[in-house]
TORLOGU-32759 format. One line per 10 residues: number of its first residue (from 1); their letters; for each residue x, y, z of N, C-alpha, C, O. Coordinates in pm, 1 decimal. Last residue first. Example, Ala and Ser with C-alpha at 12.3 -4.5 7.8 and 13.67 -1.06 7.14 Angstrom:
<recs>
2 = SA = 1285.0,-225.0,708.0,1367.0,-106.0,714.0,1290.0,3.0,787.0,1340.9,113.8,803.9; 1319.0,-569.0,780.0,1230.0,-450.0,780.0,1320.0,-330.0,780.0,1423.6,-331.9,846.5
</recs>
This chain:
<recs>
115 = XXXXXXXXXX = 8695.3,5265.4,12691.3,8605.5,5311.7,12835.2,8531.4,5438.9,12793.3,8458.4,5497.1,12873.5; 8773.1,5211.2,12451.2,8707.1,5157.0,12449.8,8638.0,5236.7,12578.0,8521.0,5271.1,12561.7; 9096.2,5278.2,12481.1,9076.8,5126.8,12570.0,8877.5,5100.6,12479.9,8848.6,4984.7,12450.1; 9133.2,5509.1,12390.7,9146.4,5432.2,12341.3,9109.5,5277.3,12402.1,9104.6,5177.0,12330.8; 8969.0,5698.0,12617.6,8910.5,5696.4,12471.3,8957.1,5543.2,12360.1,8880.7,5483.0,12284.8; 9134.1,5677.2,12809.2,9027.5,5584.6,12818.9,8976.7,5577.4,12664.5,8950.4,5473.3,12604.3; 9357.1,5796.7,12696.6,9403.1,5619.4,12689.2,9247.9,5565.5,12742.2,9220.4,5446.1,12731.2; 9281.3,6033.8,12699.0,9319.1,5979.8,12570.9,9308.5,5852.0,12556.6,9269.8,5790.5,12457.2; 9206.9,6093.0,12941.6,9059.9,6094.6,12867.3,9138.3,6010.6,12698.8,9073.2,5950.9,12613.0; 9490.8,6108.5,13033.0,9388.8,6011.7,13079.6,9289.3,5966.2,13005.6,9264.3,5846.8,12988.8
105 = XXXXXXXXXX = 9534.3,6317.3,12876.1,9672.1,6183.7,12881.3,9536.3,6058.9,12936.4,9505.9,5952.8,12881.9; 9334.7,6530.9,12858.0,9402.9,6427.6,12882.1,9469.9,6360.4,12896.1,9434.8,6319.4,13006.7; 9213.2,6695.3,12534.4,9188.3,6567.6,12657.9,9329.3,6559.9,12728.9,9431.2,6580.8,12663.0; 9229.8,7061.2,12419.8,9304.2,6921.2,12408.8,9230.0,6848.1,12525.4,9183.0,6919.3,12614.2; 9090.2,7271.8,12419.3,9021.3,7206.3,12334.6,9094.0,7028.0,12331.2,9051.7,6924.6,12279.4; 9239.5,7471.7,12535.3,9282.8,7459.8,12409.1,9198.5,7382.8,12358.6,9197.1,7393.3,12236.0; 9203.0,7560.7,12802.6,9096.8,7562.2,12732.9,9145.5,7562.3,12604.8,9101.4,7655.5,12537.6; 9441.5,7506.8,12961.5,9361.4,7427.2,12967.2,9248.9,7470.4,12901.1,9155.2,7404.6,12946.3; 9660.2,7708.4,12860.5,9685.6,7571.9,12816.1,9507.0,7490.8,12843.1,9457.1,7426.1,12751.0; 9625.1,8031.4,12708.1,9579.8,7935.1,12879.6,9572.1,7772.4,12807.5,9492.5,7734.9,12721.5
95 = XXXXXXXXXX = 9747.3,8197.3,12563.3,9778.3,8123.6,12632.3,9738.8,7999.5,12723.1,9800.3,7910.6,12782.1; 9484.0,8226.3,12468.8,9571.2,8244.5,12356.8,9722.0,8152.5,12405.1,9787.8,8075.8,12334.9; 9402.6,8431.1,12669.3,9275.2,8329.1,12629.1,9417.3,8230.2,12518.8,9383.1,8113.7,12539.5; 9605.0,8612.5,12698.4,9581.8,8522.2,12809.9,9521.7,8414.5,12768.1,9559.7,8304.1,12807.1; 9538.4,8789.3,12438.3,9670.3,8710.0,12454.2,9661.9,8601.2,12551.3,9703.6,8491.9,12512.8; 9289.8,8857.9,12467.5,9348.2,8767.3,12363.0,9501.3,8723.5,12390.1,9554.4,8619.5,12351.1; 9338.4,9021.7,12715.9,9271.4,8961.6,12706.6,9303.3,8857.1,12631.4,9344.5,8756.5,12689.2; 9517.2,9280.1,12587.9,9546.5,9189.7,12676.9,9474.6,9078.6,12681.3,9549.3,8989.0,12641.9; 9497.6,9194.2,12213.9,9450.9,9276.1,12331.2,9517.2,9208.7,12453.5,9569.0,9097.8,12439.6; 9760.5,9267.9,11948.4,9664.5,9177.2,12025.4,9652.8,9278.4,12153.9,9721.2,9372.8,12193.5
85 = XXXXXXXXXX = 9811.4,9413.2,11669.8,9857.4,9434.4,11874.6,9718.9,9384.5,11910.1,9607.9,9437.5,11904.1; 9899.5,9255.3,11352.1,9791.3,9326.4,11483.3,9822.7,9293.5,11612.3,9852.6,9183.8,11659.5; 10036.4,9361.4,11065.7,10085.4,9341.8,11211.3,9938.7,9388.4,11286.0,9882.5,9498.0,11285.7; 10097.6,9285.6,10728.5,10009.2,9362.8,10844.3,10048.0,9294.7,11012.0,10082.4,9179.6,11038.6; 10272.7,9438.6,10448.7,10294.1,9310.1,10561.9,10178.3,9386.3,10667.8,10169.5,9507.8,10685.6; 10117.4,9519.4,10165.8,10201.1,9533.3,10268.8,10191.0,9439.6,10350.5,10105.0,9352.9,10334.9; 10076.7,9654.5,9799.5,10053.5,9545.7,9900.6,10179.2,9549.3,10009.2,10296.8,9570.2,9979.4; 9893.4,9868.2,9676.7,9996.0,9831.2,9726.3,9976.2,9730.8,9779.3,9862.1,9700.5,9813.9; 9651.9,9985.1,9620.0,9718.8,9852.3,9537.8,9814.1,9805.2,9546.8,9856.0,9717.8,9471.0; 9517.1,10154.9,9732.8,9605.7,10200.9,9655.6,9660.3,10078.4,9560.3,9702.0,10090.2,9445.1
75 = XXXXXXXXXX = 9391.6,10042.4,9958.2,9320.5,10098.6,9862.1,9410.0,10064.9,9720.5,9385.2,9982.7,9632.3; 9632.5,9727.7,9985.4,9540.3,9829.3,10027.5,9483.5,9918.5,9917.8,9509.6,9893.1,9800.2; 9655.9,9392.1,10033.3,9665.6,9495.9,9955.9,9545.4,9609.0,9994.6,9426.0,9594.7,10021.2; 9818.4,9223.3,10265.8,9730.1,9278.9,10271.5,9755.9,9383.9,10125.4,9861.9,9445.1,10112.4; 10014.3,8955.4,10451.4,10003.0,9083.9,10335.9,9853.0,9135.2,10356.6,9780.5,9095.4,10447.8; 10141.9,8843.8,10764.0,10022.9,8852.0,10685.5,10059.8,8921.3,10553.1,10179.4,8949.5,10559.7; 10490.5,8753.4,10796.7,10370.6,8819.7,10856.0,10284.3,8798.2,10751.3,10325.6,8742.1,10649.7; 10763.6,8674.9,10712.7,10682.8,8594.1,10875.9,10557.0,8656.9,10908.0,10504.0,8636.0,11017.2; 10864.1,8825.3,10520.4,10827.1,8712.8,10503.5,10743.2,8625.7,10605.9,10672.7,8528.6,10578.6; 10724.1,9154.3,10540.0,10796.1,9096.9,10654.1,10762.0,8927.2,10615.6,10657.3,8881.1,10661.2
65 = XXXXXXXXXX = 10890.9,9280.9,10237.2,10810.7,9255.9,10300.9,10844.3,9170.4,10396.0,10949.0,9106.1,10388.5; 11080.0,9566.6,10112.4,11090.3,9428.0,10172.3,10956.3,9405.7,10245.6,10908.5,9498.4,10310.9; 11226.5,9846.2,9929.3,11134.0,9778.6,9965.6,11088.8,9655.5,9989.8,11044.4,9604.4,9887.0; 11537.3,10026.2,9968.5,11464.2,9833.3,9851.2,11337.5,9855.0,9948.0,11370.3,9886.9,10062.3; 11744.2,10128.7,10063.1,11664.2,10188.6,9934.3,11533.1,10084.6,9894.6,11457.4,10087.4,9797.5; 11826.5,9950.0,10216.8,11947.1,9996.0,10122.3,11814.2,10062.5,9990.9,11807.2,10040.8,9869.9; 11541.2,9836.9,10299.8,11672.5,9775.6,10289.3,11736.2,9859.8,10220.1,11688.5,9847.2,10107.3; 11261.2,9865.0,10499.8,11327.2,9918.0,10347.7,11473.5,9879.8,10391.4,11513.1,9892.9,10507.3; 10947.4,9718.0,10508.8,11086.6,9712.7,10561.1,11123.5,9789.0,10437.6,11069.4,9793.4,10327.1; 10610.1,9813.5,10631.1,10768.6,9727.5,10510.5,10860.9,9793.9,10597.4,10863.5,9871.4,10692.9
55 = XXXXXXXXXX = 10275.3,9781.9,10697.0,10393.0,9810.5,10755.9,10485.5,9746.2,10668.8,10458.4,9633.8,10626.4; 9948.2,9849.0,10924.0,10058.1,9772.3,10762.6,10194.3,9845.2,10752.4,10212.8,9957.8,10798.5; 9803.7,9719.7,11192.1,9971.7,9796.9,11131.9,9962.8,9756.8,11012.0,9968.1,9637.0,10984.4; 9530.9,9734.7,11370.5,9588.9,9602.9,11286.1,9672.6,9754.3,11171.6,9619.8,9844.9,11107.0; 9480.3,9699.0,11709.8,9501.4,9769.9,11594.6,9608.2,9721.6,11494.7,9723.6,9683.8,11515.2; 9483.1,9588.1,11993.0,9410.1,9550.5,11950.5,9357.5,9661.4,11741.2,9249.6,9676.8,11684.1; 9680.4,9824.0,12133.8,9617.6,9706.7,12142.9,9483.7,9719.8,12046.2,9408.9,9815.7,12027.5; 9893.8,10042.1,11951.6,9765.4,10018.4,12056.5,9721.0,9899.7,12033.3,9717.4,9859.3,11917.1; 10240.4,10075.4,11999.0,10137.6,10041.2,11949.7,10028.2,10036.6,12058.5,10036.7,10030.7,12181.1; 10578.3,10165.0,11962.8,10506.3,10145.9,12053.2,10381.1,10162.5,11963.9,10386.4,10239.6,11868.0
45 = XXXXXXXXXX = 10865.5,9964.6,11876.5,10749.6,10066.9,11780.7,10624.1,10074.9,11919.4,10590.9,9965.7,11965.5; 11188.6,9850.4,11768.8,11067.0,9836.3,11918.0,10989.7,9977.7,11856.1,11046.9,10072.5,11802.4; 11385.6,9693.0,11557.5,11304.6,9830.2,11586.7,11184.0,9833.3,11678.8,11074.5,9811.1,11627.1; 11620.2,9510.6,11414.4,11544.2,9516.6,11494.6,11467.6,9684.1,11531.5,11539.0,9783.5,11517.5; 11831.0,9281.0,11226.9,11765.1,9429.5,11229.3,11693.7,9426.9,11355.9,11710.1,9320.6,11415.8; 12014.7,8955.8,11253.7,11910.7,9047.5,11239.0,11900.2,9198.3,11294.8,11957.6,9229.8,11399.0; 12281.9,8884.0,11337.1,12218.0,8867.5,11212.0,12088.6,8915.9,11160.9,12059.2,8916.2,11041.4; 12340.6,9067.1,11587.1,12355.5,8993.9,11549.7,12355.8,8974.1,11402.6,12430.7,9047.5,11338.2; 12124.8,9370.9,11562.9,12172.0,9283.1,11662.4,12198.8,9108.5,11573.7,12109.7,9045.6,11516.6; 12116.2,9695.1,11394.8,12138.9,9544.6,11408.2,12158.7,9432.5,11522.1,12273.8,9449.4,11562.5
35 = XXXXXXXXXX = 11791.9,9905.2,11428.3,11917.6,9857.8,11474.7,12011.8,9699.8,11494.5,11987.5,9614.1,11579.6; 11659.5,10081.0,11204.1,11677.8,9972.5,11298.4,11799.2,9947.7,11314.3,11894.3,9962.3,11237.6; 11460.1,10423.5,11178.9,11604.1,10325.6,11190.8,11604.6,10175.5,11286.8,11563.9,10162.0,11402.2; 11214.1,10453.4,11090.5,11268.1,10397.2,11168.8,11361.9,10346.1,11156.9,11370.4,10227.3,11125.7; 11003.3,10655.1,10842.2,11111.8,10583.0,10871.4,11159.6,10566.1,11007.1,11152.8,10673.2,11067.5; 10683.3,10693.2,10855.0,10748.4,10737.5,10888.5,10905.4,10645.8,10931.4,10915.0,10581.6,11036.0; 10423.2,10615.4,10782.1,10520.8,10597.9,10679.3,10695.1,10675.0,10748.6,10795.2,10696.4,10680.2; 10236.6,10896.3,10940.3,10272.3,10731.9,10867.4,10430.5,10707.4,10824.8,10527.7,10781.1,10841.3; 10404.9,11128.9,11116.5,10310.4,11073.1,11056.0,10321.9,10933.8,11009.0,10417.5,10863.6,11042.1; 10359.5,10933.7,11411.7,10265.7,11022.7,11333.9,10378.1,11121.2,11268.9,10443.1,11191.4,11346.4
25 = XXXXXXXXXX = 10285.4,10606.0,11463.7,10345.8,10651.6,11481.9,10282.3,10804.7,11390.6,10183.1,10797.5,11318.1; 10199.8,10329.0,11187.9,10237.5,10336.2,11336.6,10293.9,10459.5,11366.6,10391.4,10466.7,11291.8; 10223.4,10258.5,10932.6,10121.6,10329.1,10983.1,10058.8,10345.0,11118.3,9943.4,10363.1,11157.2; 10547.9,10227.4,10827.8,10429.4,10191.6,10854.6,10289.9,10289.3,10909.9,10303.9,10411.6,10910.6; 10888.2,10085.9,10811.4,10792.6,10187.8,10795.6,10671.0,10170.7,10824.2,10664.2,10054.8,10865.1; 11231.0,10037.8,10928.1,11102.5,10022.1,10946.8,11016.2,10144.8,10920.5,11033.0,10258.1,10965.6; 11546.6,10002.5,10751.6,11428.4,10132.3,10789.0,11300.6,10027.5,10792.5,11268.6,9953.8,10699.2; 11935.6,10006.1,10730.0,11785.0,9890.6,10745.1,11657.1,9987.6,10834.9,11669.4,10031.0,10949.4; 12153.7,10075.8,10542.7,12072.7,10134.9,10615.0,11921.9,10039.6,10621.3,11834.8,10018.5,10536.9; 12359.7,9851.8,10489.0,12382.1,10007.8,10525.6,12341.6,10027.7,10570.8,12388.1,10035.7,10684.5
15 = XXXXXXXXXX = 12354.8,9491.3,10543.1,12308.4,9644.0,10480.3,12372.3,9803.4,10559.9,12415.8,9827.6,10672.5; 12489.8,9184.6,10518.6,12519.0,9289.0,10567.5,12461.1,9426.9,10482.1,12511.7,9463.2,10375.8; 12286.0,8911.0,10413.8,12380.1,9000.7,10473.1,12388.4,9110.9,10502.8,12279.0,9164.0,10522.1; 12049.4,8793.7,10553.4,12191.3,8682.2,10471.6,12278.2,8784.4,10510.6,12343.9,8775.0,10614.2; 11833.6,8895.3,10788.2,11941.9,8919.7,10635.0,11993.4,8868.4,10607.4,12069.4,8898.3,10699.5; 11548.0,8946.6,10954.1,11644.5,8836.2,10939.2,11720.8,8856.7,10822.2,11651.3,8826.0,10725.3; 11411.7,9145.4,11131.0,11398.6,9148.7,11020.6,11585.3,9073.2,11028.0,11690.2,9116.2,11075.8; 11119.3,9236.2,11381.4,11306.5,9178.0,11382.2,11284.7,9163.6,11180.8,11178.7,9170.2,11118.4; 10972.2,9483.2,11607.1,10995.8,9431.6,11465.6,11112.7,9368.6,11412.5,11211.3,9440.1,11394.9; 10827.2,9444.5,11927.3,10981.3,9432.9,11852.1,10919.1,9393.4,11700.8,10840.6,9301.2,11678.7
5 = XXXXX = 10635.8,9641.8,12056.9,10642.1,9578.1,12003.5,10746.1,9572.6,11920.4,10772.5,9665.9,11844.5; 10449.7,9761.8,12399.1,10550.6,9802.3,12264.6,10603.5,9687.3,12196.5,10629.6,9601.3,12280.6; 10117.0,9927.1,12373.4,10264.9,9826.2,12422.5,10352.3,9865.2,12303.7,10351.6,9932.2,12200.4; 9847.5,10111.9,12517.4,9953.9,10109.4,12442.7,10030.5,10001.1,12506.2,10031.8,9971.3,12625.6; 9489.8,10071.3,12499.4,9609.2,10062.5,12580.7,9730.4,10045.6,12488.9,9720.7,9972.4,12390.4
</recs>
């Protein structure tokens, strides 16, 4: 199943040309203009669930990794930022407050009393 997914990319300052790349989309590597909002870049990339992206940023020519994501070095020896499109499923399980594994407020203060 396809979604779509924001890539944000945070700058001190001001660039020319800010390009999402990756192995999203056909062919690879295929530049994406982003678009500034505010203090950050941005680029919505449509993706398949549950498929793990390697993927840079290019700044004014520069090659950037996404400081907020995984790396990964590939065949080649490159090394890249990786992005995975969680499934529907994993996301709900991922959310659901009551199977986090937490007690209580109740099970806490019996635990502490001793009960």
């Amino acid at each position: 199943m396809s979604t779509t997914h924001v890539f944000r990319l945070e700058l001190d300052t001001d660039a020319q040309t800010v390009e999402l790349l990756g192995t999203f989309g056909s062919p690879h590597w295929s530049p994406i203009l982003m678009t500034k909002t505010g203090s950050a870049y941005e680029a919505s990339v449509d993706v398949q669930e549950g498929t793990v992206y390697a993927y840079k940023f290019r700044v004014d020519g520069e090659w950037v990794l996404d400081s907020k994501a995984a790396t990964a070095v590939g065949a080649d020896g490159i090394v890249n930022s990786v992005f995975e499109a969680k499934k529907v499923d994993e996301k709900l399980e991922s959310s659901d407050v009551s199977g986090d594994g937490a007690g209580s407020a109740d099970e806490e203060r019996a635990e502490a009393s001793g009960n």
